[in-house]
C-alpha positions in Angstrom: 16.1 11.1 -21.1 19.8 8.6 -20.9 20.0 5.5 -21.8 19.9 4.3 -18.4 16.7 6.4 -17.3 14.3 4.7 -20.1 15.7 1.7 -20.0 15.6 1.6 -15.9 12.1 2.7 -16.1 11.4 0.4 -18.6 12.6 -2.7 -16.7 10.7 -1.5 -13.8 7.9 -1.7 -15.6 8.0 -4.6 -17.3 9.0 -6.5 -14.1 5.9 -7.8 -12.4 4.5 -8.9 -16.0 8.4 -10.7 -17.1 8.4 -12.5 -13.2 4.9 -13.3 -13.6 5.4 -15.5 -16.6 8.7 -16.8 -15.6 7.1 -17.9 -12.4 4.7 -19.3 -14.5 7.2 -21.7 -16.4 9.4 -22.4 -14.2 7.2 -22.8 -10.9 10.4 -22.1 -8.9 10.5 -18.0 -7.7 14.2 -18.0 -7.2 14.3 -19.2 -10.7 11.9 -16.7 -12.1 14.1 -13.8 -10.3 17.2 -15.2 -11.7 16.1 -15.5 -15.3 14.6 -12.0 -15.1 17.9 -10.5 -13.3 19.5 -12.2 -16.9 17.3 -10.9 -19.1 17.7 -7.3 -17.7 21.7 -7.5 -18.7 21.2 -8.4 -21.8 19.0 -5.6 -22.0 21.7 -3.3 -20.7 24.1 -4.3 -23.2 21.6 -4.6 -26.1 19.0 -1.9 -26.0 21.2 0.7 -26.2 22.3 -0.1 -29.4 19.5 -1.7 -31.2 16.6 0.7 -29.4 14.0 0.1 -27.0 11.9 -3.4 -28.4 8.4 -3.2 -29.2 7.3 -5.2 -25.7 9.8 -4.9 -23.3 8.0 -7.3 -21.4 7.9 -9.8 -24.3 11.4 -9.4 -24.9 12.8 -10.4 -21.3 9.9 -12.6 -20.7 11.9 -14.3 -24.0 15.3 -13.9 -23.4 15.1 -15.1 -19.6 13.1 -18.2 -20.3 15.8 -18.9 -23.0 18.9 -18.0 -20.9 17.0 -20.0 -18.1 16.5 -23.1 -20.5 20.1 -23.2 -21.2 21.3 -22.9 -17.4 19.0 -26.1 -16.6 20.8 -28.2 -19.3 23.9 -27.2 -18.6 23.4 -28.1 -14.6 21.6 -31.0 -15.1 21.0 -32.9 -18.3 18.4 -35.1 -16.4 16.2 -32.2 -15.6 12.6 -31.7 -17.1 12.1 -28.7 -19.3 9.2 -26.6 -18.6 6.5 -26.7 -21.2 6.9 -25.1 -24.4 10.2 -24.3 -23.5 11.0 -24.0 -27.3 14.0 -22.1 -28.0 13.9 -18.9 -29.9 17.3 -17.7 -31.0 16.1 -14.4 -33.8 14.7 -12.4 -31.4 13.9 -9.4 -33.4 11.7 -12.0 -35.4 10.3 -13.8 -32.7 9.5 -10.2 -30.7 6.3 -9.7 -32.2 4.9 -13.3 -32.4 5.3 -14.2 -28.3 4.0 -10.0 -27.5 0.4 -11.1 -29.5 0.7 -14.2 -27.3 0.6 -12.8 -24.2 -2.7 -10.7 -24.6 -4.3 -8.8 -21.8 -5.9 -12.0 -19.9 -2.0 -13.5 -20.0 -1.1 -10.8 -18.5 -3.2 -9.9 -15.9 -3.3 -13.3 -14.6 -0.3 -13.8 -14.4 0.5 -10.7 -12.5 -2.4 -11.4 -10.0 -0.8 -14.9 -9.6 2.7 -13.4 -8.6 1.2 -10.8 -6.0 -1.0 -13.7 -4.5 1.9 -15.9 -3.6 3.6 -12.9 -2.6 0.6 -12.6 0.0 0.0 -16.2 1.0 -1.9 -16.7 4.1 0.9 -18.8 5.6 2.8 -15.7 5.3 2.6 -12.9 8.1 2.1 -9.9 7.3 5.6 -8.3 7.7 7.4 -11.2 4.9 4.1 -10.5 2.9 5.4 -6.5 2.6 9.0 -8.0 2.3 8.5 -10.3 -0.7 6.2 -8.0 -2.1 8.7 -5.2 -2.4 11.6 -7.7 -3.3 9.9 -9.9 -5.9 7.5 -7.3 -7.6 8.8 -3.8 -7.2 12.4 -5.3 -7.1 14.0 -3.1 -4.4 16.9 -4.2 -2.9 17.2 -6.0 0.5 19.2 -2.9 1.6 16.3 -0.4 0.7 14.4 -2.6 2.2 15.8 -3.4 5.6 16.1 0.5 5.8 12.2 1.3 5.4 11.5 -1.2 8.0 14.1 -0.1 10.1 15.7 -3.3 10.9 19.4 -4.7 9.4 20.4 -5.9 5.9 20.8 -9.6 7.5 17.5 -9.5 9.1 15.7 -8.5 6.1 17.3 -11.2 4.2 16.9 -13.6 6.7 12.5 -12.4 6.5 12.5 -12.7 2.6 14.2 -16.1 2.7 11.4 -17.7 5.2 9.0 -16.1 3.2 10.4 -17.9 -0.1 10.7 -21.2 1.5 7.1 -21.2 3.2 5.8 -20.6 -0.5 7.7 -23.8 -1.9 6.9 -25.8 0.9 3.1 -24.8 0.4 3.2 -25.8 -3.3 1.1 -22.8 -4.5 -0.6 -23.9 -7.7 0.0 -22.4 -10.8 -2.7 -22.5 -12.6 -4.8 -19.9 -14.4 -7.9 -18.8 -11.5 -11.3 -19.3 -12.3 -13.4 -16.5 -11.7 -14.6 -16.7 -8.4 -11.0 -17.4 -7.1 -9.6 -14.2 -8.9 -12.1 -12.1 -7.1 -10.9 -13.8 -3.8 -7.1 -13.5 -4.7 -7.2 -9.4 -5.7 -9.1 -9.1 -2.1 -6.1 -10.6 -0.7 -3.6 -8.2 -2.8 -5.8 -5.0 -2.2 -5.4 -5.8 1.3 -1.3 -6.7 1.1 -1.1 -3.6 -0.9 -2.5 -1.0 1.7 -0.3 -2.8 4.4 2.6 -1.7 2.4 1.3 1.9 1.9 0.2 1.9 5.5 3.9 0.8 6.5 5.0 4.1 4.9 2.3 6.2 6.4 2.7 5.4 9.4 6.4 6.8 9.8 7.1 9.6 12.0 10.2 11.6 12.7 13.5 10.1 11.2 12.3 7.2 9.0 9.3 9.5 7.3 12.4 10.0 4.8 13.1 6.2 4.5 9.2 4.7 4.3 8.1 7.3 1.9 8.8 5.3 -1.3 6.6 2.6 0.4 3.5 4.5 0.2 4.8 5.6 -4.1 5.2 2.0 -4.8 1.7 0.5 -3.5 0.6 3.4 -5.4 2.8 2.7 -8.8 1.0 -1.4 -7.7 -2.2 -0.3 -7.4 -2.3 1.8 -10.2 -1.0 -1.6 -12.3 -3.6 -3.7 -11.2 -6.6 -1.0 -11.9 -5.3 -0.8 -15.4 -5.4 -4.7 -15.4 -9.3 -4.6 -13.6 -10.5 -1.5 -15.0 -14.2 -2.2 -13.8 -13.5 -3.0 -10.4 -14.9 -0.3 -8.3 -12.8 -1.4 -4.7 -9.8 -1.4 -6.5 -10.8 2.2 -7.5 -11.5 2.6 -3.9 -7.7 1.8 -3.2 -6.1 3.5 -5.3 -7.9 7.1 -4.9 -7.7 6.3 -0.7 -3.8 6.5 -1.0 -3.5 8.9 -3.8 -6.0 11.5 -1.3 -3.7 10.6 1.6 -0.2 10.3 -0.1 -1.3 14.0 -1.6 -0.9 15.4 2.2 2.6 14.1 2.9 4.5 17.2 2.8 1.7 18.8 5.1 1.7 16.1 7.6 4.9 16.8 9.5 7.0 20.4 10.3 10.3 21.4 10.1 10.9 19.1 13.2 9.1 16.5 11.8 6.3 16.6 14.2 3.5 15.4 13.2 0.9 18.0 12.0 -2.9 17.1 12.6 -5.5 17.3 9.8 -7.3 20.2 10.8 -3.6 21.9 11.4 -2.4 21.6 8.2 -1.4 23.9 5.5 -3.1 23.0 2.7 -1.4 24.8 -0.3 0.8 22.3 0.5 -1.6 19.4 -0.8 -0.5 18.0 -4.0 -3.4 19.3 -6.4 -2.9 16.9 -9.2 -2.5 13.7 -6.9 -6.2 14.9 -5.1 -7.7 15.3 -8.2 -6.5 12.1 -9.6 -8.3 10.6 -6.5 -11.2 12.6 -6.6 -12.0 11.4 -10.2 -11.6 7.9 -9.2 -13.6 7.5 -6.6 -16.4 9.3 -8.1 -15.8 6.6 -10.8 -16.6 4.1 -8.2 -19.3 4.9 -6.3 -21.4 5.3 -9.9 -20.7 1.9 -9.6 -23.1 1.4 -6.7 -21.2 -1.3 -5.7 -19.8 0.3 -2.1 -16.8 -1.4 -0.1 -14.7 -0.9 3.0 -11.9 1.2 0.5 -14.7 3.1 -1.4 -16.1 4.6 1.8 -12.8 5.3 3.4 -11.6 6.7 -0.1 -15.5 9.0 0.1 -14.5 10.1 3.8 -10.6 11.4 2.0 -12.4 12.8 -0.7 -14.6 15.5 1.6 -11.3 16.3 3.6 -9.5 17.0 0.3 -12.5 19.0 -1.2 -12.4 21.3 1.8 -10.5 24.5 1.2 -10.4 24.9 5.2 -11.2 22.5 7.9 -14.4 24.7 9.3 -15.6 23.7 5.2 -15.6 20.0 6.0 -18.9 18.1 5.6 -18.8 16.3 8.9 -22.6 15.4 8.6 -21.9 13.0 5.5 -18.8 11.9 7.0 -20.8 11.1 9.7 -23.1 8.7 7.1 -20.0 7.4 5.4 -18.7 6.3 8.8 -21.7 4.3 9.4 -22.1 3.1 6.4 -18.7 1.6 7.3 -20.0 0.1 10.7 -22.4 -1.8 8.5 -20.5 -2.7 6.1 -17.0 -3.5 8.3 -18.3 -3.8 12.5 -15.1 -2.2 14.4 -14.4 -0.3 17.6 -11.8 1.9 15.4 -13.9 2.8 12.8 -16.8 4.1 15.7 -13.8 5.7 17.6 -13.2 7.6 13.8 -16.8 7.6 13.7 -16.9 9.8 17.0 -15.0 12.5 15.6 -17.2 14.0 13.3 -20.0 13.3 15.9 -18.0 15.8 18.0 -18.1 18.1 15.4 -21.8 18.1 14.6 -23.3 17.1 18.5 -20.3 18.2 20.3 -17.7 16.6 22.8 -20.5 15.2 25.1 -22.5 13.1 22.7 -19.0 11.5 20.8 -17.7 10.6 24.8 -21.1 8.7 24.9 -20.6 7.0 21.8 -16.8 5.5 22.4 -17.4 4.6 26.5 -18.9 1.0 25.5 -15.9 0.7 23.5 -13.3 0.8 26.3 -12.9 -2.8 27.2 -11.9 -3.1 24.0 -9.6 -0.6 23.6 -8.0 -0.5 26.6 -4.6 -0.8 25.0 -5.0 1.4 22.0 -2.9 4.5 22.0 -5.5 6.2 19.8 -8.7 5.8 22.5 -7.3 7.2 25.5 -6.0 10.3 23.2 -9.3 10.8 21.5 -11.1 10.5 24.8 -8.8 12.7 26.2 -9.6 15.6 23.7 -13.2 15.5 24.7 -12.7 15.7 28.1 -10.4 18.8 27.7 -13.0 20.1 25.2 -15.7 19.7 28.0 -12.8 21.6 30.4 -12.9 17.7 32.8 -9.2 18.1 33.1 -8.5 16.2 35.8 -10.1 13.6 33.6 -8.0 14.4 30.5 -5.0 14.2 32.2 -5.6 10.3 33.4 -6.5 9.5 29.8 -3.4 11.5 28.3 -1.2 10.0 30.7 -2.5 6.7 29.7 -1.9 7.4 26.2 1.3 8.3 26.8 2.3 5.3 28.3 0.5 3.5 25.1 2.5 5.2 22.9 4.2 3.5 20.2 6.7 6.0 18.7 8.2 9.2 20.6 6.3 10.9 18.3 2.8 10.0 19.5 3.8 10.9 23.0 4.9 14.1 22.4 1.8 15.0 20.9 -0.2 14.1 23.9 1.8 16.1 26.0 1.5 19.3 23.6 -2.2 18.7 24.8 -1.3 18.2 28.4 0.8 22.2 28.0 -2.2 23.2 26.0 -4.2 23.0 29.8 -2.4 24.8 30.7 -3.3 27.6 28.3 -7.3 27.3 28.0 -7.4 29.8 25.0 -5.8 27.7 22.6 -7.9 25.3 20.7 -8.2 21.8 21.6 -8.0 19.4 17.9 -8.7 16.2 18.6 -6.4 13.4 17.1 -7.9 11.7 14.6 -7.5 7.6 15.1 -6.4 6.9 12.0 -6.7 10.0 9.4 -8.4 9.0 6.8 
């Protein structure tokens, strides 16, 4: 591996730890970023001469507080220090000592305190993504801008309203007690599956351009289950997007059409990723402490475990599914409820079970598809076709109505089978 490889990989690693504690001083996040950015140079023009230091976190956690430090007096010789903002000029000394300061508890809180201000509730959700990718992964506003399809300007312009909602809500800074750690890594298990679901969700041009968002809520969640090694949702988490991540080159053709589940071919699947997953969430649920991600991650597990779709094990997907009722009440999760009903009691029953929900769907894309495929299945195609057409007029992408008309040509031809479209593919 170069010089710039391990020390790029390196510095990415280090990042959310070194911003963390910065953050921590300096209570100021453009501050933090800057001192980091500092720290990082230095490390360009010093690692590769004296060799990678024995905490890289601890040594630009150092040298930007001290490169920090010096920028504040020389702006301002009225302004307050941070605490313990003693200077350390021998670094390869002073390496060491300030590494067995910041011990695993340091750390971790810290981290969880940079990803929780990166998902304040005054945020919405779209600058929650933004400063989440900016601050703690440290993509550029350019990489940015071009996951979420939007320009470099408008992206900046997102990230600096997010910034200047956080100051203006004076976030505290202190370490969390228990109970309101618990609460925060809710909130960040939550921010991160918005950011893998923001890469997911990409069809046709920009599946190129939102992939990395899915790898980096992975690379996040797989940091903060090393930091909470005993908590079983976060386990839940990170095995749900390593079992659906694992299908990415199956989920889309040569034209970049989407490619159902059941469709799929699955020497494609990325073995190591599902089995990476698979050993987590059987972690978990030994646990026998079951949440929302746990289930969803159970319902991934018996898809990946199925070396061809007729192998599924609809019946305890069924179970898991209403587990997940119980647990988390939502007309989505019956309508993905529904499918595996179809599969065990057939299109009838699973048309029974989403027709209450219809008031409440009546603008989701993914009900009047669904119901659609049951009606075809039961051959009601004069029916199908009023719930295609309405889902093709609810579509959000180009994508999604091109795949309802593949159903509406598949009518058309009664001996092909009829797959119905999973609401959201777990």
């Amino acid at each position: 591996m170069s010089d710039l490889a391990w020390i790029e990989a390196a510095l990415t690693s280090a990042r959310p730890q070194a911003i963390g504690a910065l953050l921590r001083y300096f209570r100021n996040l453009d501050t933090a970023e800057e001192a980091f950015q500092n720290a990082c140079l230095r490390a360009l023009k010093s690692w590769p001469q004296n060799g990678p230091p024995r905490d890289a976190a601890a040594w630009l956690i150092m040298v930007g507080r001290n490169v920090a430090i010096d920028d504040i007096r020389k702006t301002s010789k009225h302004a307050p220090l941070p605490e313990d903002a003693t200077e350390i000029s021998d670094l390869e000394d002073a390496e060491s000592e300030f590494a067995e300061r910041l011990d695993g508890s340091h750390y971790r809180d810290d981290i969880l305190r940079l990803l929780f201000i990166c998902c304040h509730p005054q945020l919405p959700a779209t600058q929650q993504i933004a400063m989440a990718l900016r601050v703690v992964s440290g993509l550029s506003v350019k990489q940015i801008a071009r996951a979420f399809l939007i320009s470099d300007a408008a992206m900046e312009q997102r990230i600096t309203r997010a910034k200047a909602a956080i100051a203006r809500a004076e976030v505290p800074f202190e370490t969390p007690g228990a109970p309101e750690r618990a609460e925060r890594l809710a909130a960040v298990a939550a921010m991160l599956y918005l950011i893998f679901n923001e890469g997911y969700s990409a069809e046709g041009d920009s599946v190129e351009a939102r992939t990395p968002l899915c790898e980096e809520a992975i690379r996040l969640a797989r940091l903060l289950l090393k930091l909470f090694p005993g908590e079983p949702e976060m386990m839940g988490l990170t095995a749900l997007m390593l079992l659906q991540h694992a299908r990415a080159v199956a989920r889309f053709d040569a034209d970049a059409t989407l490619v159902l589940l059941d469709d799929q071919d699955r020497s494609l699947w990325n073995g190591k990723m599902i089995a990476e997953g698979l050993a987590l969430i059987d972690k978990a649920m030994r646990h026998r402490r079951a949440g929302s991600y746990q289930i969803q991650a159970a319902v991934a597990a018996l898809h990946a475990r199925a070396a061809k779709p007729e192998d599924t094990d609809w019946v305890q997907i069924d179970l898991l599914y209403g587990s997940l009722e119980i647990l988390q009440p939502s007309p989505v999760v019956t309508l993905n409820r529904s499918v595996a009903v179809a599969k065990i009691r057939g299109p009838e029953a699973a048309l029974a079970m989403i027709a209450p929900l219809a008031p409440r769907l009546q603008n989701y894309f993914h009900f009047f598809g669904v119901q659609g495929a049951y009606l075809m299945q039961l051959g009601r195609h004069d029916d199908a076709r009023i719930s295609f057409n309405r889902a093709i007029a609810l579509a959000n992408t180009s994508a999604e109505a091109a795949h309802i008309r593949m159903h509406l040509d598949r009518m058309m031809d009664e001996s092909k089978p009829v797959t119905v479209p999973s609401p959201s593919s777990p």
